[in-house]
GUTI-310044 format. One line per field, with one value per residue (C-alpha): residue in three letters; x negated, y negated, z negated; residue number from 1. Coordinates in pm, 1 decimal. Example, Ala and Ser with C-alpha at 12.3 -4.5 7.8 and 13.67 -1.06 7.14 Angstrom:
REM residues 2
torti: (ALA:SER)
east: (-1230.0:-1367.0)
north: (450.0:106.0)
up: (-780.0:-714.0)
tidren: (1:2)
This chain:
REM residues 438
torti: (UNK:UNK:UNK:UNK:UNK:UNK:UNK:UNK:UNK:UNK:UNK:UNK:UNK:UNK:UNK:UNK:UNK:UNK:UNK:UNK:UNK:UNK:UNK:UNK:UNK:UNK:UNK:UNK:UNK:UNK:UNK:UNK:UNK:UNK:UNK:UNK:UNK:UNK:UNK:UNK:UNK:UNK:UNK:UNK:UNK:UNK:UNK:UNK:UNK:UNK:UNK:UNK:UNK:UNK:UNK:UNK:UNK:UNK:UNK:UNK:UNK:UNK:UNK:UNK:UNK:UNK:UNK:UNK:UNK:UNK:UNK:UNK:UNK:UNK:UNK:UNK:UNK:UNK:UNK:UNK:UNK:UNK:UNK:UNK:UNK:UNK:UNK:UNK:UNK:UNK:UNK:UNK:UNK:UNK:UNK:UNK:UNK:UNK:UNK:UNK:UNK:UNK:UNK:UNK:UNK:UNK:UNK:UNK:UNK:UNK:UNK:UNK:UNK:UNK:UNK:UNK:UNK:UNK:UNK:UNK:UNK:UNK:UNK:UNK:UNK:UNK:UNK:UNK:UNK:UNK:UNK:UNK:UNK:UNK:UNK:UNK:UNK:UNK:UNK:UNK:UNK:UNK:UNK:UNK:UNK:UNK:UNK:UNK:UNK:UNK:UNK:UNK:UNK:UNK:UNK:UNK:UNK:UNK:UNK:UNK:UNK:UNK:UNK:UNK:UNK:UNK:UNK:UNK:UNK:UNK:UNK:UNK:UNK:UNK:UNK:UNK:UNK:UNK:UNK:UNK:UNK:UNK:UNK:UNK:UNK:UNK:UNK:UNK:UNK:UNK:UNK:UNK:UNK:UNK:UNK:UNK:UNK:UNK:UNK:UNK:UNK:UNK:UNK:UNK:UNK:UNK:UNK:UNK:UNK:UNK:UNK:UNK:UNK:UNK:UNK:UNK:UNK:UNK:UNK:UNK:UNK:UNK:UNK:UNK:UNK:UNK:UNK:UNK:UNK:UNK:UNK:UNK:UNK:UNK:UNK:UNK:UNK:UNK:UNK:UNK:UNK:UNK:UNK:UNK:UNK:UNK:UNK:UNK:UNK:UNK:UNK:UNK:UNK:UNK:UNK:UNK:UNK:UNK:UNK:UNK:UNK:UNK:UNK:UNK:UNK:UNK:UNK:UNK:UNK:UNK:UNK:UNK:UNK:UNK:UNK:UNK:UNK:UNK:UNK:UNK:UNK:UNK:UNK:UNK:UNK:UNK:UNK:UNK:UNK:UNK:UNK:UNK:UNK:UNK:UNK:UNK:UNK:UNK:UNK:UNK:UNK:UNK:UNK:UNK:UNK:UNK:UNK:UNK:UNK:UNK:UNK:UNK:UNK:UNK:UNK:UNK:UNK:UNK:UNK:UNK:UNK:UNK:UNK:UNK:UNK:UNK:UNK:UNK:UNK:UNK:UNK:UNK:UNK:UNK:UNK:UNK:UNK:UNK:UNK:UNK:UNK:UNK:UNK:UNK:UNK:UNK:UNK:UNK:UNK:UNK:UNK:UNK:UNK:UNK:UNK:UNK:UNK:UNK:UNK:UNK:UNK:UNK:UNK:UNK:UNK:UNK:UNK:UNK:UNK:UNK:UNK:UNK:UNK:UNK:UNK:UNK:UNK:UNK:UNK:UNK:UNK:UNK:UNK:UNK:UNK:UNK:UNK:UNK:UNK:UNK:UNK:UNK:UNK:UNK:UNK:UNK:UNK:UNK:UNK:UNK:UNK:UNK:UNK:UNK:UNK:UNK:UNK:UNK:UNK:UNK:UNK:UNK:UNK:UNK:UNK:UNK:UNK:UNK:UNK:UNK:UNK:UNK:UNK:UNK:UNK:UNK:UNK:UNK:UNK:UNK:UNK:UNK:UNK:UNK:UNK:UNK:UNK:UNK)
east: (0.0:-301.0:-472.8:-168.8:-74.6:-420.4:-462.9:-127.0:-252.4:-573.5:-365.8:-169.1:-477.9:-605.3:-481.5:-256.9:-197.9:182.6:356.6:424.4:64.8:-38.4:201.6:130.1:-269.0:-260.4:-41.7:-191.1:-516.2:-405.6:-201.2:-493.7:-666.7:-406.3:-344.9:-714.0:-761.4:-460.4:-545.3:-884.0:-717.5:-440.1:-752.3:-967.3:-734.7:-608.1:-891.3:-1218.3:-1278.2:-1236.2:-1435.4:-1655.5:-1814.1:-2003.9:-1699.7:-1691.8:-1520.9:-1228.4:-1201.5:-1532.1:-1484.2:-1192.7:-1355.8:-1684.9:-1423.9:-1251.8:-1629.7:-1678.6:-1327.0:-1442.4:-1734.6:-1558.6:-1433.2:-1838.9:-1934.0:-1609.0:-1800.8:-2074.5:-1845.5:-1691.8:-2033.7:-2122.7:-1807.7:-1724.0:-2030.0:-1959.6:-1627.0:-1758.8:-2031.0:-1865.3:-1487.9:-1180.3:-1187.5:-1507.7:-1577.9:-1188.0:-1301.4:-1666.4:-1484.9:-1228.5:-1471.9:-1664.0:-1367.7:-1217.1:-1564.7:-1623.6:-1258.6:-1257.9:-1630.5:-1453.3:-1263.2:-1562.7:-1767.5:-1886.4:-1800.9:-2027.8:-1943.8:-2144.7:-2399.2:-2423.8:-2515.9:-2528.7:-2185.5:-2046.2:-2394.1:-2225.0:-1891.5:-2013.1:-2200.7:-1873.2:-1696.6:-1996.5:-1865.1:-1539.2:-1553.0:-1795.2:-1539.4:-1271.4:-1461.2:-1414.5:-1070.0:-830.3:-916.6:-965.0:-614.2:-460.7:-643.6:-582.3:-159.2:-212.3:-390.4:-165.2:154.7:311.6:382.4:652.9:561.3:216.7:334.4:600.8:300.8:39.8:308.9:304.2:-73.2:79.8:353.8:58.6:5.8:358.7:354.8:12.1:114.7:417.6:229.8:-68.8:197.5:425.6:109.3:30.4:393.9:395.0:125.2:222.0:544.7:400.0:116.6:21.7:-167.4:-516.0:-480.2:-384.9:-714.6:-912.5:-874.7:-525.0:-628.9:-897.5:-581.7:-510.6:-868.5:-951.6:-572.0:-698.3:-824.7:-536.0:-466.9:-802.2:-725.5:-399.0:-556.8:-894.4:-656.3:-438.5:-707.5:-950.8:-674.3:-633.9:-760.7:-913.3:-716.2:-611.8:-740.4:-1107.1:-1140.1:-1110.9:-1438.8:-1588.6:-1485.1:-1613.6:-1963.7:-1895.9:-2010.6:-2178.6:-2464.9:-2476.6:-2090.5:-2106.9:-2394.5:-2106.7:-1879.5:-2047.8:-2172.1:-1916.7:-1637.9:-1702.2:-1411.6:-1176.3:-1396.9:-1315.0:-975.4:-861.9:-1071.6:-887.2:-564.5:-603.9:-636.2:-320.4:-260.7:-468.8:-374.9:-18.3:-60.1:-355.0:-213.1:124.0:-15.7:-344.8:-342.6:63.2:-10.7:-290.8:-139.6:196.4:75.4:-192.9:-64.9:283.9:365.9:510.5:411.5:199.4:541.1:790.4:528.2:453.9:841.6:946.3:679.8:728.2:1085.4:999.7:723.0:1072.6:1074.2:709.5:824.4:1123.5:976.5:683.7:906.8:1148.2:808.4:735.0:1039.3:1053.3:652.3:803.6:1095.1:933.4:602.3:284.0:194.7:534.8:638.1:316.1:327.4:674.2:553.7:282.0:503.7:739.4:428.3:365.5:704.1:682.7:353.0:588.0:759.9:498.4:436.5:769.7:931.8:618.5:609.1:978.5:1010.7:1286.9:1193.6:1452.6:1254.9:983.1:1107.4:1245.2:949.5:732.0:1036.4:1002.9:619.6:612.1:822.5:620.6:313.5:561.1:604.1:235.1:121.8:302.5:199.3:-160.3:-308.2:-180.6:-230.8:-616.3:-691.5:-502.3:-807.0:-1081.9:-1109.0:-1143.7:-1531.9:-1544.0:-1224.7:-1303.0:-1606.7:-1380.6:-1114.4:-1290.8:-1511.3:-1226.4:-1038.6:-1281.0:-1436.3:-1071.6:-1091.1:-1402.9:-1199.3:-885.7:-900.1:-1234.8:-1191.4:-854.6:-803.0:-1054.9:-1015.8:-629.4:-730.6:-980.1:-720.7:-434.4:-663.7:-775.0:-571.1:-217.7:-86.5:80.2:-272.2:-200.6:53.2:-84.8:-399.4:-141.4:0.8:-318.4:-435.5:-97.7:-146.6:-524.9:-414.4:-121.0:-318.9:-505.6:-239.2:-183.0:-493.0:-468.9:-372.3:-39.7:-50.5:278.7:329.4:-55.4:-170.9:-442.2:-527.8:-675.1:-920.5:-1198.3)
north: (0.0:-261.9:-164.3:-217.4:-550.7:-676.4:-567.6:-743.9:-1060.2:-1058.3:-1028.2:-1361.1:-1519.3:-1488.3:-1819.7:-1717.8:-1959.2:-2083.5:-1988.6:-2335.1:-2462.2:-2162.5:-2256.3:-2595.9:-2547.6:-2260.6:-2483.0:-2804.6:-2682.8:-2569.1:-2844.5:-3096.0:-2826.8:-2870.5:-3233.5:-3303.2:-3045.8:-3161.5:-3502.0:-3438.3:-3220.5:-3550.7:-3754.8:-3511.1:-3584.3:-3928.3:-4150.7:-3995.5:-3976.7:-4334.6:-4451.5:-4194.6:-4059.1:-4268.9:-4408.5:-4287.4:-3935.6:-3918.0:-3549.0:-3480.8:-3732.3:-3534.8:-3192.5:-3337.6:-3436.1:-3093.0:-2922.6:-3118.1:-2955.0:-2635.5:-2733.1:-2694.5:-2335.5:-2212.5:-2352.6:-2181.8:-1832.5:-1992.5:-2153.8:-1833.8:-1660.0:-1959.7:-2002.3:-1607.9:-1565.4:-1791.1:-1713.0:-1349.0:-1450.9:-1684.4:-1714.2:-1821.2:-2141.7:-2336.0:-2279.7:-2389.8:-2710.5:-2732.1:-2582.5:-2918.3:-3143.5:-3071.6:-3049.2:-3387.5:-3616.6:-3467.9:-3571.1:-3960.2:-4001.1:-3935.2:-4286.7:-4464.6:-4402.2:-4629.7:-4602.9:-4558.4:-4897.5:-4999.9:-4735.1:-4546.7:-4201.4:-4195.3:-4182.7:-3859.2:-3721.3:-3834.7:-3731.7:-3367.5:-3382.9:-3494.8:-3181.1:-2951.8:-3070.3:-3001.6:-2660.1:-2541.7:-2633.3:-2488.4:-2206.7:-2136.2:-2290.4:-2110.4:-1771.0:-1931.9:-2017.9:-1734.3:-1559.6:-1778.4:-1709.3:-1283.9:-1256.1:-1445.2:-1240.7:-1013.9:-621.8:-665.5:-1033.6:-1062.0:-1125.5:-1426.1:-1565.8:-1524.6:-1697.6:-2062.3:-2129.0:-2057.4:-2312.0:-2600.7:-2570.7:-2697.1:-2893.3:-3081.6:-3078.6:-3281.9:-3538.4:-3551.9:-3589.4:-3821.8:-4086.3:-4113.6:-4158.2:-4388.4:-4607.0:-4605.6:-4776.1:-5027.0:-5162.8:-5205.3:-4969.9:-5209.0:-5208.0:-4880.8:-4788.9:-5022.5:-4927.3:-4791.4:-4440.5:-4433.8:-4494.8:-4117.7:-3989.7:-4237.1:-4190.6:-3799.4:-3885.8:-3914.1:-3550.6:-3462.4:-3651.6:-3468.3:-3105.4:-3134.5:-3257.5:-2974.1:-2697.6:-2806.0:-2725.1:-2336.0:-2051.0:-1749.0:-1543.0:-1237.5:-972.4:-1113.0:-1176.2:-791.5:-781.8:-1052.2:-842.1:-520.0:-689.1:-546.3:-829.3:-761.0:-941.8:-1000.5:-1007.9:-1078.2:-723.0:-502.6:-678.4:-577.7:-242.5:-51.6:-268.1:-344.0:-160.7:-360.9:-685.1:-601.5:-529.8:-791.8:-1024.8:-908.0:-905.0:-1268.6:-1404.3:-1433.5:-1654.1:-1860.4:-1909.3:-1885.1:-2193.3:-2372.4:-2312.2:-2415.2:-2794.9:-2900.7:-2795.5:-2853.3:-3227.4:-3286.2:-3102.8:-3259.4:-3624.6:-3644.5:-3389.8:-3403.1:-3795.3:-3784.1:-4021.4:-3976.5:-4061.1:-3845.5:-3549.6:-3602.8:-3681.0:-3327.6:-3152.0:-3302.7:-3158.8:-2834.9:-2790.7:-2741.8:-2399.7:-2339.2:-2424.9:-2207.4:-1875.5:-1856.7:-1750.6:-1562.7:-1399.5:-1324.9:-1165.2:-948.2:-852.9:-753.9:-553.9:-335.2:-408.9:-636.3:-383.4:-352.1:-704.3:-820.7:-568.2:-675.7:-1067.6:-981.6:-791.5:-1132.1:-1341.4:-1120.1:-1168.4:-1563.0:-1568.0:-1482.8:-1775.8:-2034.3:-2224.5:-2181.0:-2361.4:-2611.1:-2723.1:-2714.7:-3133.1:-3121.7:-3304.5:-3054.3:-2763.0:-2868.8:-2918.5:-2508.9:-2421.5:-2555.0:-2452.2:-2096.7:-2148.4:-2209.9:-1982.3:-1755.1:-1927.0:-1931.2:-1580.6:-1373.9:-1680.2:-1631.4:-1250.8:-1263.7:-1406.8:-1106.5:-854.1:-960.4:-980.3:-636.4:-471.3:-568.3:-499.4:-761.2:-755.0:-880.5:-1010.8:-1340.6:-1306.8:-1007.0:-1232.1:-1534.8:-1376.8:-1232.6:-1513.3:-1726.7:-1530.9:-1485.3:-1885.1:-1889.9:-1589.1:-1753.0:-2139.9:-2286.0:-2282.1:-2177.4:-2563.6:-2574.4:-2217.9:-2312.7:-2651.1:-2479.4:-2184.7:-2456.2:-2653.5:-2369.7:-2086.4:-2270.8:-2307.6:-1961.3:-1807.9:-1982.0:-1799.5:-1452.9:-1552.6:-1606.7:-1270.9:-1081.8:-1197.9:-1126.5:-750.6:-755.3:-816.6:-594.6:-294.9:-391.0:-428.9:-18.7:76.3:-124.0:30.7:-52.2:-210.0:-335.6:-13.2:-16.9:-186.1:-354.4:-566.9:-270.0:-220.7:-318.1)
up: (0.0:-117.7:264.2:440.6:265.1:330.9:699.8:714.7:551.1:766.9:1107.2:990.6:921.0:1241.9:1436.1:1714.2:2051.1:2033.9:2341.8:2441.5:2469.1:2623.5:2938.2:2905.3:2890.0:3207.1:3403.5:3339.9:3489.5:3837.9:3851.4:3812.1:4059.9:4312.6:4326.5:4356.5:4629.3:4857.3:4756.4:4922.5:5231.3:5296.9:5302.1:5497.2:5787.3:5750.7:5574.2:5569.0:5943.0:5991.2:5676.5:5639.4:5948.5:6275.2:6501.2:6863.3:6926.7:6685.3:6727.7:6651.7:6350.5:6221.3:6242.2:6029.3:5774.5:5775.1:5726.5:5407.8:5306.0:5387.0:5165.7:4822.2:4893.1:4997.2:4667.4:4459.6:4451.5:4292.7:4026.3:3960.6:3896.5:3671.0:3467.6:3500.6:3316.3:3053.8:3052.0:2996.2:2767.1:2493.0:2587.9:2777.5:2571.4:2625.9:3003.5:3053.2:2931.8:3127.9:3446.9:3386.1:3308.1:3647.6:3854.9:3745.0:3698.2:4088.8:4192.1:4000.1:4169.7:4487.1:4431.8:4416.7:4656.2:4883.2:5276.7:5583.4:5697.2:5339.6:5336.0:5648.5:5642.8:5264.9:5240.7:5417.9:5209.2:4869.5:5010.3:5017.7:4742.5:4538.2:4742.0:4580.2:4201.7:4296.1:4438.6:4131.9:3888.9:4080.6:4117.2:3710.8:3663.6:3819.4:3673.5:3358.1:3371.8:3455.0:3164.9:2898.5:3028.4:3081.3:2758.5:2535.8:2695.7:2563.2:2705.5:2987.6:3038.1:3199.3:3550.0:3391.0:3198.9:3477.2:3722.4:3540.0:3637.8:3987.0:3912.2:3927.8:4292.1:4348.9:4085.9:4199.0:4581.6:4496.7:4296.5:4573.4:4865.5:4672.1:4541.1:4933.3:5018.1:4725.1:4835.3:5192.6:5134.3:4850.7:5085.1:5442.6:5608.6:5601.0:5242.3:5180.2:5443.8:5275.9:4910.5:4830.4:4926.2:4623.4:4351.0:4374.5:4307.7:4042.6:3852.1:3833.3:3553.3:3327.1:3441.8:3297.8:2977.8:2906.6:3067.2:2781.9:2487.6:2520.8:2586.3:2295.4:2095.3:2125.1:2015.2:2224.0:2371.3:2187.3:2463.7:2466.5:2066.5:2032.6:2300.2:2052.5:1763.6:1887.5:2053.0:2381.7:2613.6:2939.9:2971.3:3324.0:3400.8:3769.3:3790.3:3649.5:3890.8:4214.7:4093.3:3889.8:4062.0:4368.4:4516.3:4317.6:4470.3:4804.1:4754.3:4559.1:4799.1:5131.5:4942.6:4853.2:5205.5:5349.6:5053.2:5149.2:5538.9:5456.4:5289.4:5453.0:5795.9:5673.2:5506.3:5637.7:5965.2:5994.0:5876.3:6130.8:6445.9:6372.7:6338.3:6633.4:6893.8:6788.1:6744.5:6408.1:6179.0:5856.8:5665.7:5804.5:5806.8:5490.5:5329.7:5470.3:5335.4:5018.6:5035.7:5107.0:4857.2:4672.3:4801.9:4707.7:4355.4:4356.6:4490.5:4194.1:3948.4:4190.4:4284.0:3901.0:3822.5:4105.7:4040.2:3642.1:3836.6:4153.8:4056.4:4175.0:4469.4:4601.1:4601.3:4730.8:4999.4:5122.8:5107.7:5335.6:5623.5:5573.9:5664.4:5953.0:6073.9:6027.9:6202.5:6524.1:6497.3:6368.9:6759.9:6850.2:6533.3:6460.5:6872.5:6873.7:6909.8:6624.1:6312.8:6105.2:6295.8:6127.8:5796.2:5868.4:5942.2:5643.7:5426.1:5544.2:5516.3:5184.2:5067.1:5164.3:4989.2:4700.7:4732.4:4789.3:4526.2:4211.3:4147.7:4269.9:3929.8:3773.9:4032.9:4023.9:3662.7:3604.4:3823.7:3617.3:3274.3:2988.7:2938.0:3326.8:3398.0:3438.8:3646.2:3855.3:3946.0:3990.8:4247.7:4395.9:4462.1:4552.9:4827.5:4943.1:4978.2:5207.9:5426.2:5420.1:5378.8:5379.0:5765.3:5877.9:5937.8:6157.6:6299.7:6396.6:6503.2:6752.1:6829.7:6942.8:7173.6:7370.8:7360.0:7264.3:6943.5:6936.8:6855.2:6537.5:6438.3:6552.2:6355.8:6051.0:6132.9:6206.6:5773.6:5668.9:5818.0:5685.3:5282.1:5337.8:5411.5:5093.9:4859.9:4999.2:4845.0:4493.0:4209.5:4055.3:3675.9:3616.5:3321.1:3205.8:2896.7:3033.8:2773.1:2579.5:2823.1:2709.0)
tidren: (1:2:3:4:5:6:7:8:9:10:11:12:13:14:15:16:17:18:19:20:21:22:23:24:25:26:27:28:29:30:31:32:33:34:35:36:37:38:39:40:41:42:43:44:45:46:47:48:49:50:51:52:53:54:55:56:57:58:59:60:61:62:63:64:65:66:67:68:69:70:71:72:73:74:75:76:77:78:79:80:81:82:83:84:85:86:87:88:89:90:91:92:93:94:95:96:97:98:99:100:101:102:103:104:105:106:107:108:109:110:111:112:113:114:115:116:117:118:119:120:121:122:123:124:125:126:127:128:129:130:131:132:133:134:135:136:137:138:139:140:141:142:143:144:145:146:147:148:149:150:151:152:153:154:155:156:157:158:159:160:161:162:163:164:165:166:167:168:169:170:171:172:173:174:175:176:177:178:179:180:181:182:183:184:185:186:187:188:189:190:191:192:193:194:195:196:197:198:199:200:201:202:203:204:205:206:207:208:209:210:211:212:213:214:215:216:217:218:219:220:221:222:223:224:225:226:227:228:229:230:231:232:233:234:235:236:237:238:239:240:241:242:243:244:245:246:247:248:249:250:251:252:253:254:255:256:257:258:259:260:261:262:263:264:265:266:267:268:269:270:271:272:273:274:275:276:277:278:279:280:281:282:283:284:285:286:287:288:289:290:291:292:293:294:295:296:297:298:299:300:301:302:303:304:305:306:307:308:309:310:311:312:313:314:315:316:317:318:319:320:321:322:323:324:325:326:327:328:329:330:331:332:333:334:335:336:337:338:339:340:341:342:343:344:345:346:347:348:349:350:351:352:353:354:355:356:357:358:359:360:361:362:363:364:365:366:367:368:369:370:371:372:373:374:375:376:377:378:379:380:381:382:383:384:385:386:387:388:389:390:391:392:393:394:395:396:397:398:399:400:401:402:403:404:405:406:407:408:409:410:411:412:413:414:415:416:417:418:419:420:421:422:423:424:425:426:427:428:429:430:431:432:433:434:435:436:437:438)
């Protein structure tokens, strides 16, 4: 009786993350993610190939600006080695907070940077230099995330938890697309050119604020205090990763990518095809997409229940034949001339997005287990990005102006097949107690 009461007394003294600022802290992150990495894509093909890159060719302009994008998702894999092994090495905690601190500092330095027109070559230099910082931090923030909401959840509940860092990419598009919108109608376009475009980078900041006061708050998660507890560490987290998991690497890396040119395709590359070869204007582009990020938002959790329900393989598996199906349909929908086409077809878009996005935090983590989770999925992920975003704009971009922008869509449908025969060989989780796996 005198051992139970006091292994009782010792489990309540152990502090214990509330629910609430566990949601808040995962989602907080990915939304600061998101709205400084769309911020940077909006700007990638509306600002920074007038201001800074050489004038003359405009297309080659615009296609120097999308390589410093692509920048950010080469250096991601190296963030996730970096912050996987701290994350790894001394907890979910303290490399949340680094990993933030590097993303936003990169993002706010962003704003002030001076143009070519002031500094001449220096600038795009600086530009991708500020990229560098932003993909290194991002490289250790999103798995972070999705830890800190999987290891605080309860049996039953992982995919629900592991679906609100998800719930920032929506969250972060909407407040990227609607500061440009809202600067676009408050000041004229010289202005807005001249210095209205650095409000959003600089503001990014107060995301940060909010994003390290909530974090420095919690506690470690429950799954990796009992790796703590028992000193099982790996010393050289991302060593285990590639040699006694390198299976699940691959996987989870091809599994990933039609993620990431589902969405990619489906924003950046919609937004620059539809305002230069398409005659819409930055505006009504960007209003419609703003609109549909609704659906984004709205298939997460719809995602997340149905992961909980039929499982993370099936649903992810049925997500990816959708895509597939969509890819048909991408040239004749985007090209079709019809503003409400276009809204369609980024509603569909993103819905898919919405769809393959919520459960894939989840279905990652699940493959690794705790002593190299973070590394595992960071890796994972990451690598997916270089696959499946870091060039898709330009890949599509390339695809449209010489084959015809139905090449676009099989190139959608071609990644959608490519993670879909993935997803056949990954093991299920959704009824395995994975946070015992030390």
């Amino acid at each position: 009786m005198a051992s139970s009461t006091s292994t009782t007394a010792e489990a309540q003294a152990v502090p214990v993350n509330s629910k609430t600022r566990v949601l808040l802290a995962s989602l907080v992150g990915t939304t600061i993610e998101f709205f400084d990495f769309y911020i940077y894509a909006t700007a990638a093909v509306i600002i920074f190939p007038h201001l800074f890159f050489p004038s003359g060719d405009e297309s080659v302009a615009r296609i120097q600006s999308l390589a410093t994008f692509a920048i950010a998702f080469i250096a991601r894999p190296i963030g996730a080695a970096l912050f996987g092994h701290l994350g790894d090495r001394i907890g979910r905690k303290a490399t949340l907070v680094a990993a933030l601190l590097t993303m936003g500092i990169s993002t706010i330095s962003i704003g002030l940077l001076p143009t070519y027109a002031q500094i001449g070559v220096v600038a795009p230099l600086l530009l991708a230099l500020c990229r560098l910082g932003q993909g290194l931090g991002l490289g250790g923030e999103w798995s972070g995330a999705v830890l800190l909401a999987t290891e605080n959840a309860p049996e039953g509940k992982r995919a629900w938890y592991g679906m609100f860092p998800q719930l920032g990419a929506p969250v972060g598009f909407i407040l990227a697309t609607g500061a440009f919108l809202l600067l676009s109608a408050c000041m004229s376009n010289a202005e807005f050119m001249q210095w209205g475009w650095r409000i959003p980078f600089v503001s990014s900041a107060i995301l940060v604020f909010v994003g390290l006061y909530i974090r420095l708050k919690l506690q470690e998660t429950p799954a990796f205090q009992k790796v703590l507890d028992k000193q099982k560490e790996v010393n050289i987290p991302v060593k285990d990763v590639f040699t006694k998991h390198f299976k699940s690497l691959c996987l989870g890396t091809i599994a990933a990518i039609c993620t990431f040119v589902v969405f990619y395709l489906t924003t950046v590359f919609a937004l620059q095809w539809g305002t230069t070869e398409l005659g819409y204007t930055r505006n009504q582009f960007l209003e419609i997409q703003l609109v549909a990020t609704l659906c984004f938002a709205g298939t997460i959790p719809l995602s997340a229940v149905l992961a909980e329900k039929f499982g993370r393989k099936t649903t992810s598996i049925l997500v990816c034949a959708i895509a597939a199906v969509f890819g048909i349909f991408f040239a004749p929908l985007l090209a079709s001339g019809s503003l409400f086409a276009v809204f369609i077809f980024l509603c569909i878009g993103l819905s898919i997005m919405g769809l393959t996005y919520g459960p894939i935090g989840t279905v990652l983590s699940e493959q690794f287990p705790i002593s190299v989770r973070y590394t595992g999925s960071a890796l994972t992920f990451n690598l997916a990005g270089i696959l499946g975003a870091s060039f898709a704009p330009l890949i599509a971009t390339e695809l449209a102006k010489n084959y015809g922008l139905a090449t676009v869509g099989y190139y959608l449908s071609a990644a959608a097949i490519l993670s879909l025969l993935a997803f056949l060989c990954i093991r299920e989780t959704k009824d395995v107690n994975v946070n015992d796996q030390v």
